[in-house]
TIMI-2910 file (N, C-alpha, C, CB; in pm, 1 decimal, decimal comma, always signed):
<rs>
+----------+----------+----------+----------+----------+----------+----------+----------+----------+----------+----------+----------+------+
!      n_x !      n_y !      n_z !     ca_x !     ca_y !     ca_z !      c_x !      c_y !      c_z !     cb_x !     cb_y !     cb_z ! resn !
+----------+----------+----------+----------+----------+----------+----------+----------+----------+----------+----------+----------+------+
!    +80,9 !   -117,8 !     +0,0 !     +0,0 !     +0,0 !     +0,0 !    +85,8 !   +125,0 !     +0,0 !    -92,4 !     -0,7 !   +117,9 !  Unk !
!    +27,3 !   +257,9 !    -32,6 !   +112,8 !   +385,3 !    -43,9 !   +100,3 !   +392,9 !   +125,9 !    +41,6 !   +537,3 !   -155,2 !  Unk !
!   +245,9 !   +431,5 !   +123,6 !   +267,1 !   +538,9 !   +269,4 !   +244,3 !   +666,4 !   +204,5 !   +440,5 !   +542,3 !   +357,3 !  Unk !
!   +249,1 !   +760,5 !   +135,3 !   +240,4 !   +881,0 !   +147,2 !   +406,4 !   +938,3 !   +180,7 !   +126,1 !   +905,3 !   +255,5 !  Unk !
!   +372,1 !  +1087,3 !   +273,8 !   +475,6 !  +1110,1 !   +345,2 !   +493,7 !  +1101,8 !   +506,8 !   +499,7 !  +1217,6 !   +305,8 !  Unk !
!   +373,5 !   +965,8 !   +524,5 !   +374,9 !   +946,4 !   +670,7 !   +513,1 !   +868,1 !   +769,5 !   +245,4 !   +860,7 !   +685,4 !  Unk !
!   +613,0 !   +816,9 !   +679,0 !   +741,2 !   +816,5 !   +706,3 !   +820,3 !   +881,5 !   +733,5 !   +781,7 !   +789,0 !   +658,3 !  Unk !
!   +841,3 !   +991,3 !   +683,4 !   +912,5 !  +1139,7 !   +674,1 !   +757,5 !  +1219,5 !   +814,1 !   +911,3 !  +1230,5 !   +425,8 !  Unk !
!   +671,9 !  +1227,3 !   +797,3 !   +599,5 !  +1289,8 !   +919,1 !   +683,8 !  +1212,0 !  +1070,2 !   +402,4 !  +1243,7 !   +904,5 !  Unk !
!   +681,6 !  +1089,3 !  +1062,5 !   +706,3 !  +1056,1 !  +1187,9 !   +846,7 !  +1044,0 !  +1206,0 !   +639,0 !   +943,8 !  +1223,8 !  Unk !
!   +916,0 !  +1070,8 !  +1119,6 !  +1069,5 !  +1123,9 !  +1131,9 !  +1051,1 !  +1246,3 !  +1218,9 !  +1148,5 !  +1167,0 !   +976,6 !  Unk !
!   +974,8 !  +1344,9 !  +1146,0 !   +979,3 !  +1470,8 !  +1188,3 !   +960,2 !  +1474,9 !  +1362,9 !   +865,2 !  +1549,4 !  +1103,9 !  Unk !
!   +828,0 !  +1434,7 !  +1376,0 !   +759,5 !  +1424,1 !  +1488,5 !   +858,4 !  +1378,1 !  +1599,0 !   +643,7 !  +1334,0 !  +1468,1 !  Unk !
!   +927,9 !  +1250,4 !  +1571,9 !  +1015,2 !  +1195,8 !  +1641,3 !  +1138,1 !  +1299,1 !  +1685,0 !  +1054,0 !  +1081,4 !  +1565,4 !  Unk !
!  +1179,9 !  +1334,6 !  +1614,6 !  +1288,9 !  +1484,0 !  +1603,8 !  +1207,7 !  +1621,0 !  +1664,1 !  +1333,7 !  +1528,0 !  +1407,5 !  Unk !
!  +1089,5 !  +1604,9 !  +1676,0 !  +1076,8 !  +1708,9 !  +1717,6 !  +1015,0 !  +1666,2 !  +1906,8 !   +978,0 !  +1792,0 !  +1598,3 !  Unk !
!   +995,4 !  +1552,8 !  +1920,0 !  +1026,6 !  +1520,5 !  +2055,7 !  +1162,7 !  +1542,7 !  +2157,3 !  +1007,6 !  +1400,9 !  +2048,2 !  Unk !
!  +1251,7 !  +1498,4 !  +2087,1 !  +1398,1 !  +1482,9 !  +2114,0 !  +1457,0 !  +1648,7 !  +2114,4 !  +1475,5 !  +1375,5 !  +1982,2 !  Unk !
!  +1387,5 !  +1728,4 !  +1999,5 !  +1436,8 !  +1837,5 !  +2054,1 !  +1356,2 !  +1945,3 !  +2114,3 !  +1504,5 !  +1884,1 !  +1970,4 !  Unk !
!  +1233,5 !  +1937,5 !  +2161,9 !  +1229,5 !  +2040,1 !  +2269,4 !  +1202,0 !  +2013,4 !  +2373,0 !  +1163,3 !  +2127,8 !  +2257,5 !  Unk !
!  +1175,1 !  +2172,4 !  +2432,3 !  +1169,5 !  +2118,3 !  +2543,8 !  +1073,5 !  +2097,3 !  +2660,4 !  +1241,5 !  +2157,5 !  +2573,7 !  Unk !
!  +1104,4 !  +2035,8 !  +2771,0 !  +1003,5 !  +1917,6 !  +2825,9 !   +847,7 !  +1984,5 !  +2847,1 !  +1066,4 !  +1851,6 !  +2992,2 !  Unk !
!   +853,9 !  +2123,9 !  +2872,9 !   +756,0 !  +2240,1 !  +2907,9 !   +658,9 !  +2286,2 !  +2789,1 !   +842,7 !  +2368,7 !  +2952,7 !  Unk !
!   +756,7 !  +2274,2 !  +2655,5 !   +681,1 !  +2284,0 !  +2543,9 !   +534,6 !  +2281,3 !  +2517,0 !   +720,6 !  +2207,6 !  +2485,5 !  Unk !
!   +452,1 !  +2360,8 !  +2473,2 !   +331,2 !  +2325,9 !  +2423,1 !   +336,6 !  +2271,9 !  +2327,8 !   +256,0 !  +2404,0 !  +2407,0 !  Unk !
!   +441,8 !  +2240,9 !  +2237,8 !   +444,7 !  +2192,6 !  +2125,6 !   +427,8 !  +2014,3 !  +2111,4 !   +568,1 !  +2250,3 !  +2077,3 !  Unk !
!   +499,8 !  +1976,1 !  +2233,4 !   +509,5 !  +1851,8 !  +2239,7 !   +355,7 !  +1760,6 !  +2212,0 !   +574,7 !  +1834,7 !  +2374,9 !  Unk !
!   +279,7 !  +1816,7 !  +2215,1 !   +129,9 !  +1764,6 !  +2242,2 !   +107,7 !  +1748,6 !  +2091,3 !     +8,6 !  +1878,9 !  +2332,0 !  Unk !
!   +109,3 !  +1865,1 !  +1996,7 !   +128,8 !  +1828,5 !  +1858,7 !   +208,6 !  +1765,6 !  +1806,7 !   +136,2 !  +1900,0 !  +1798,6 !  Unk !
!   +351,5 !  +1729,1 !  +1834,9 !   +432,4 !  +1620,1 !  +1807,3 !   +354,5 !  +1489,7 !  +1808,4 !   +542,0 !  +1616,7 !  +1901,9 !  Unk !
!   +308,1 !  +1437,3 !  +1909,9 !   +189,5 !  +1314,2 !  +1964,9 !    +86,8 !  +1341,9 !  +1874,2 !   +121,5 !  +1324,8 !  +2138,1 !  Unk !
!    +14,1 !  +1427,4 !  +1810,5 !    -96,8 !  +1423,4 !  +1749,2 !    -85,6 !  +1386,2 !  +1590,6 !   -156,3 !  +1547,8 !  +1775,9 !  Unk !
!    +45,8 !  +1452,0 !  +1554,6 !   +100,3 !  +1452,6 !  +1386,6 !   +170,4 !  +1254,4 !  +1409,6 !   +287,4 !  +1636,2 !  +1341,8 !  Unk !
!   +261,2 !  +1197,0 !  +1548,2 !   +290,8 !  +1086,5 !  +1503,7 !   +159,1 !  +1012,3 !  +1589,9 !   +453,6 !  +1044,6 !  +1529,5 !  Unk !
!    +30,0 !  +1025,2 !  +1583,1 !    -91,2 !   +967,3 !  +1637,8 !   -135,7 !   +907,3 !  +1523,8 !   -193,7 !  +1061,5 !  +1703,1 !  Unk !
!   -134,5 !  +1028,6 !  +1407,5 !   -197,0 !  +1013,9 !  +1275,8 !   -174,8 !   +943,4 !  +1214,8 !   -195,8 !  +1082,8 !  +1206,3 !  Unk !
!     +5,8 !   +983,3 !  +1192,3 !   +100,3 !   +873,3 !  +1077,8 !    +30,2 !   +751,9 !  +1090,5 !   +281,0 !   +836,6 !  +1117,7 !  Unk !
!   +107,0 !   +742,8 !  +1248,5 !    +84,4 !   +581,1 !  +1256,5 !    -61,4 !   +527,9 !  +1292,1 !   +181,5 !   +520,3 !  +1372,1 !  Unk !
!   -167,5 !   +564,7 !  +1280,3 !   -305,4 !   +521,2 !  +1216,2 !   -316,1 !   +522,2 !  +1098,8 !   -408,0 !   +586,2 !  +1246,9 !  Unk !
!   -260,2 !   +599,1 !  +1043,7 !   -285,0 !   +559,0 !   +867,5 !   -221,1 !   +426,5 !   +852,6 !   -201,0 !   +675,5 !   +741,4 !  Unk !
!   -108,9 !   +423,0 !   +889,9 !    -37,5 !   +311,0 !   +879,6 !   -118,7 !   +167,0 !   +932,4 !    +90,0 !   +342,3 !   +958,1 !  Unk !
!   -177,4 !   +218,1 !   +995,9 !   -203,8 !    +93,3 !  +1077,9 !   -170,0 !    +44,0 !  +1177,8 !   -187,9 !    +17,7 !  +1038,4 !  Unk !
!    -35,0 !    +99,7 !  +1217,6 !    +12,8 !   +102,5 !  +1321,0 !    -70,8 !   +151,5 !  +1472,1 !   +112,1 !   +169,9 !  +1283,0 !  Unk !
!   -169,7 !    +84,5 !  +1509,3 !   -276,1 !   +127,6 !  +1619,2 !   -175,8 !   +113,4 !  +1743,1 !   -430,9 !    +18,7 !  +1631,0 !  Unk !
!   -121,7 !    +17,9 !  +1770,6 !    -52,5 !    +43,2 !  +1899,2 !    +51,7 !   +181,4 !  +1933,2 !    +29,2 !    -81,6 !  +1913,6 !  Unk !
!   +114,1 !   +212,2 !  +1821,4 !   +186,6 !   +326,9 !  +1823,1 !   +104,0 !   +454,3 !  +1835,9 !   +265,2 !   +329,5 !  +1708,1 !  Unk !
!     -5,9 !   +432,9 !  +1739,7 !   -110,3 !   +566,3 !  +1731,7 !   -155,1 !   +601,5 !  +1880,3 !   -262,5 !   +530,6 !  +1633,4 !  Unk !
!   -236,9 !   +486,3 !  +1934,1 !   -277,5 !   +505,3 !  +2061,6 !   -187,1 !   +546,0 !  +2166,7 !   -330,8 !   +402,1 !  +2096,9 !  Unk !
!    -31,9 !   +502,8 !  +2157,4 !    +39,5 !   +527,5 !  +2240,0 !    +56,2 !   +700,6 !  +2280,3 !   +148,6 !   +456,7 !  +2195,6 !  Unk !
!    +54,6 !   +707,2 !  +2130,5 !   +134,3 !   +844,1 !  +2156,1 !    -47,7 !   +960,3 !  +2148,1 !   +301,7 !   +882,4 !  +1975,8 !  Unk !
!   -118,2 !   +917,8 !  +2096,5 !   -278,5 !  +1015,1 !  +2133,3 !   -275,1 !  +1008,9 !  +2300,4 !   -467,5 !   +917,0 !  +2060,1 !  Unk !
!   -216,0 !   +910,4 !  +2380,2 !   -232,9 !   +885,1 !  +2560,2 !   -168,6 !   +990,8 !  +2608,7 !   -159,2 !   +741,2 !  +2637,2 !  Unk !
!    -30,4 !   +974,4 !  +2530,3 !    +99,0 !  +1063,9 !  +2588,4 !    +57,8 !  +1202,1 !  +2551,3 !   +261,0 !  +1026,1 !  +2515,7 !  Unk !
!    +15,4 !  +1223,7 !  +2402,8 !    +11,1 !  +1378,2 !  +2403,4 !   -135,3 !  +1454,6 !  +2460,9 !    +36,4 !  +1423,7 !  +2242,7 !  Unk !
!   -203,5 !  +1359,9 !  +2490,5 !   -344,9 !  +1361,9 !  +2596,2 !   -277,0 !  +1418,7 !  +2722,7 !   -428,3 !  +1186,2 !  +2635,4 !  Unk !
!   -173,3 !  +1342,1 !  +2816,3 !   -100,4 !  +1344,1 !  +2937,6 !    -39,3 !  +1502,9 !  +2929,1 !    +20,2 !  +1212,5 !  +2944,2 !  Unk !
!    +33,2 !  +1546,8 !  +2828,2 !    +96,2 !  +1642,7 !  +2838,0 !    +11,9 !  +1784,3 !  +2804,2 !   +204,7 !  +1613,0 !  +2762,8 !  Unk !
!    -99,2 !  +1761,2 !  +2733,5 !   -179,7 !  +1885,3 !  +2740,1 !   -282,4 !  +1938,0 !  +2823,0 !   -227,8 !  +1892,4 !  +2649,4 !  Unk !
!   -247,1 !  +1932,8 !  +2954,0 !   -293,5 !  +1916,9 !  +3057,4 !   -421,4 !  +2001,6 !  +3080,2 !   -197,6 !  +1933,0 !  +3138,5 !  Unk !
!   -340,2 !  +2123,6 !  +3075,5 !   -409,7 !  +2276,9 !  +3045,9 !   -479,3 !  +2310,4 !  +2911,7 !   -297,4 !  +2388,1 !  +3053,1 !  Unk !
!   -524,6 !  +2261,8 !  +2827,7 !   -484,5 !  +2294,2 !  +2703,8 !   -627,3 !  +2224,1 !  +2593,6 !   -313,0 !  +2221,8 !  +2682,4 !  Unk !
!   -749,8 !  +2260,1 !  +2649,2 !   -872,7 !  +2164,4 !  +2632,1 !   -874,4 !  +2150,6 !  +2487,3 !  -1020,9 !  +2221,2 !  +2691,8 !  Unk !
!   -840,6 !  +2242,7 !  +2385,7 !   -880,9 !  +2223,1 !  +2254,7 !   -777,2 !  +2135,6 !  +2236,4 !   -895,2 !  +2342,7 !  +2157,9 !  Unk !
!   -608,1 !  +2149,8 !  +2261,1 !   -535,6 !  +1971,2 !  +2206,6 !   -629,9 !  +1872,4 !  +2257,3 !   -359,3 !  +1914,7 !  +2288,3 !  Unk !
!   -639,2 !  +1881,3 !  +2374,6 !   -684,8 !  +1785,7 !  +2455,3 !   -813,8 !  +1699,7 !  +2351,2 !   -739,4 !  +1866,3 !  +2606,4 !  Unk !
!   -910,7 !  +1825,9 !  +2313,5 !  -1062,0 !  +1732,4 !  +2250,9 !   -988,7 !  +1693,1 !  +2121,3 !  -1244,0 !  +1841,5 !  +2210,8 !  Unk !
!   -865,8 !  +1760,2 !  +2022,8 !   -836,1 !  +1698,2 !  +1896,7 !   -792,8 !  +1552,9 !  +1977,1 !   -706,9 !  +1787,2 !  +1791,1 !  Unk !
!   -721,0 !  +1556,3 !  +2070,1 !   -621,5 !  +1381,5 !  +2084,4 !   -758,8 !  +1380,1 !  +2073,8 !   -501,6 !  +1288,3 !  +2238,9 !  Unk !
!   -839,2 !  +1385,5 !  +2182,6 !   -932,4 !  +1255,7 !  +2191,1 !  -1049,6 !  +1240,1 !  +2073,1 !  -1011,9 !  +1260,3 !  +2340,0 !  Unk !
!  -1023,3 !  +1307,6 !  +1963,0 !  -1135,6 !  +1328,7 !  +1854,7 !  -1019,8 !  +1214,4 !  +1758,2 !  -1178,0 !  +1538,7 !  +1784,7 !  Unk !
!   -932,7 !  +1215,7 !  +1766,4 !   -792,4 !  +1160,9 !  +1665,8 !   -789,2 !  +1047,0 !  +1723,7 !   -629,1 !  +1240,6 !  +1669,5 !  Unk !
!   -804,8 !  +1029,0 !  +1872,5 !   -813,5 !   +847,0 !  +1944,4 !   -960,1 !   +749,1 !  +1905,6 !   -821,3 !   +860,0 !  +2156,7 !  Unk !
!  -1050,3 !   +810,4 !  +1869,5 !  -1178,3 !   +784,5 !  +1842,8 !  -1184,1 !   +767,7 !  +1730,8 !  -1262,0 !   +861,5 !  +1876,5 !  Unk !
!  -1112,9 !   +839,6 !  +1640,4 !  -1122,8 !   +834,2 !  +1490,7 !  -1008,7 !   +645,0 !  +1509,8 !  -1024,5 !  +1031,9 !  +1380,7 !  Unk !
!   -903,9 !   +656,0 !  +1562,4 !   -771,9 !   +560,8 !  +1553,8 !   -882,8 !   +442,9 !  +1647,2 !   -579,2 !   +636,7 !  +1650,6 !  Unk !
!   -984,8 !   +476,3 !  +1704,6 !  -1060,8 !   +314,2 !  +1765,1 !  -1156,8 !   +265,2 !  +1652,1 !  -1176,1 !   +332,5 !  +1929,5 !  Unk !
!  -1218,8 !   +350,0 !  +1560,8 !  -1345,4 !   +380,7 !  +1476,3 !  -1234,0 !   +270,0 !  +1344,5 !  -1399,5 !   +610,1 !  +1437,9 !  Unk !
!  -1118,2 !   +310,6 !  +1296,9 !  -1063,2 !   +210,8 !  +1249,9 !  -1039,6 !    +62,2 !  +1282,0 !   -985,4 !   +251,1 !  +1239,8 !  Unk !
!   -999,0 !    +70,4 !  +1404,5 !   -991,8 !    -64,6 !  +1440,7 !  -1090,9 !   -177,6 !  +1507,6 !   -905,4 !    -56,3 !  +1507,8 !  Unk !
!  -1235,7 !   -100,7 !  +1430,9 !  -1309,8 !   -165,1 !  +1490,6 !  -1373,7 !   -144,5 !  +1610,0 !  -1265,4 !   -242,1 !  +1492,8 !  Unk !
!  -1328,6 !    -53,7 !  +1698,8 !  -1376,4 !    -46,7 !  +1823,9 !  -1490,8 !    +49,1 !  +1817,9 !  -1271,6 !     -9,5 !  +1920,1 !  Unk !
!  -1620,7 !    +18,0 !  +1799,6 !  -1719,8 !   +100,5 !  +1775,6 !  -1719,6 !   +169,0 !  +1899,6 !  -1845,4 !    +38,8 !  +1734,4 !  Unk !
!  -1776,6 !    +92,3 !  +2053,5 !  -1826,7 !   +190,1 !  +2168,1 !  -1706,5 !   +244,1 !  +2156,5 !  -1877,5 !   +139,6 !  +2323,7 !  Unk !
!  -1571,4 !   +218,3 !  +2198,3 !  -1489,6 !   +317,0 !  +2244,8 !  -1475,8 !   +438,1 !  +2147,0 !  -1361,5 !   +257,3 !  +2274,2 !  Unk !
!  -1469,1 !   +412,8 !  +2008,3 !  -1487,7 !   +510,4 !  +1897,3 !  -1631,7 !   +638,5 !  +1941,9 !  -1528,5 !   +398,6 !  +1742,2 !  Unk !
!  -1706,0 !   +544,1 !  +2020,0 !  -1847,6 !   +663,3 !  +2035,2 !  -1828,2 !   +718,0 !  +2169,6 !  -2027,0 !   +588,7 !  +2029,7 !  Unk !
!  -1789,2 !   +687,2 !  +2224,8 !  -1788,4 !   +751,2 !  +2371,8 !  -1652,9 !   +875,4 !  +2338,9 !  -1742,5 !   +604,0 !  +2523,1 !  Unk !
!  -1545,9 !   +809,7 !  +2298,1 !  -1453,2 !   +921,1 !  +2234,8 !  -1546,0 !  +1070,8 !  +2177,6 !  -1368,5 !   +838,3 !  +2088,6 !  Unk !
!  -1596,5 !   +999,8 !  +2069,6 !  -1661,2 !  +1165,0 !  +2009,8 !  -1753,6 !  +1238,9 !  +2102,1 !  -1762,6 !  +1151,9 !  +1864,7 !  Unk !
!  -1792,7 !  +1140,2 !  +2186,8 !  -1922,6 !  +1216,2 !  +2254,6 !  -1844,1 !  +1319,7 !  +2374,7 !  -2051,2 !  +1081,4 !  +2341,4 !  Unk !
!  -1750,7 !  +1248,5 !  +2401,5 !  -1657,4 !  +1293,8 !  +2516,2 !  -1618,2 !  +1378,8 !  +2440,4 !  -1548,7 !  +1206,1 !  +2586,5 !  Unk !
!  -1563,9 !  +1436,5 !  +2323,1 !  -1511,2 !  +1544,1 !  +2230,4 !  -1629,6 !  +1683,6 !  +2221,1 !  -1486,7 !  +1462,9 !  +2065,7 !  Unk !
!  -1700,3 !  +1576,4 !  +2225,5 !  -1807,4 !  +1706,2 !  +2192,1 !  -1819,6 !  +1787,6 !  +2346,2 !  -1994,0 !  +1637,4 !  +2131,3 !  Unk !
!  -1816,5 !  +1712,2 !  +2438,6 !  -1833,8 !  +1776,0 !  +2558,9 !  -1739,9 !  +1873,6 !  +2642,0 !  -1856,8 !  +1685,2 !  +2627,1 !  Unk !
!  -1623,4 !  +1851,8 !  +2535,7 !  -1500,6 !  +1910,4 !  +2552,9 !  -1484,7 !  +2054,8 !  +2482,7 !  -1401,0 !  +1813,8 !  +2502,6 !  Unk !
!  -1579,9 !  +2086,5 !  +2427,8 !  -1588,8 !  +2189,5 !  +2312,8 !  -1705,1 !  +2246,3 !  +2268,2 !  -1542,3 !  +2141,7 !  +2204,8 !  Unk !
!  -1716,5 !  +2357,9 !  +2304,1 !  -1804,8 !  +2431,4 !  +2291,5 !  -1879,5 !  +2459,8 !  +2137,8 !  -1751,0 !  +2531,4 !  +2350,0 !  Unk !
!  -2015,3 !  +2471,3 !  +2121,2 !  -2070,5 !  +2477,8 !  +2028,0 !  -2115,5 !  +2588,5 !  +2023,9 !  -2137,4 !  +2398,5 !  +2011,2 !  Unk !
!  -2146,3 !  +2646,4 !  +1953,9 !  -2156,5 !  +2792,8 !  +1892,7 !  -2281,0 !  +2825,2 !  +1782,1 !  -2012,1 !  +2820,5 !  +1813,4 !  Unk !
+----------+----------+----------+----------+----------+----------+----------+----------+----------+----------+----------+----------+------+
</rs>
């Protein structure tokens, strides 16, 4: 199957863990860009790993916070996991204001 440039994304991502730093707001999008890769890929154990971790680190930070968990729901909705896929979005929605 095509990878795309989700090889080179999780290069990036990976490099961009390693270099900043630990306080970063950035780090949370690092976890979200290699969440993705590796759901496209298929790679679900990696995806989930790192949607947990960059969940953990955006502590403060509700809108990363509802994308991980809108991006973990989408990465369960692939693998089959319907409830956890629905409780994810519903939990997203509750995370985020409607307008």
């Amino acid at each position: 199957g095509q990878q795309g440039n989700y090889p080179r994304v999780i290069d990036y991502g990976m490099q961009a863990l390693k270099k900043l730093p630990e306080d970063s707001e950035y780090i949370a999008d690092a976890h979200i860009a290699l969440m993705v890769a590796h759901s496209t890929l298929k790679r679900f154990d990696l995806a989930l790993d790192h949607g947990w971790r960059g969940y953990d680190v955006a502590k403060h930070d509700i809108e990363r916070r509802a994308s991980l968990i809108a991006n973990l729901s989408a990465t369960a909705l692939r693998m089959g996991r319907f409830r956890a896929a629905r409780r994810g979005f519903i939990a997203t929605l509750n995370l985020t204001e409607l307008d």
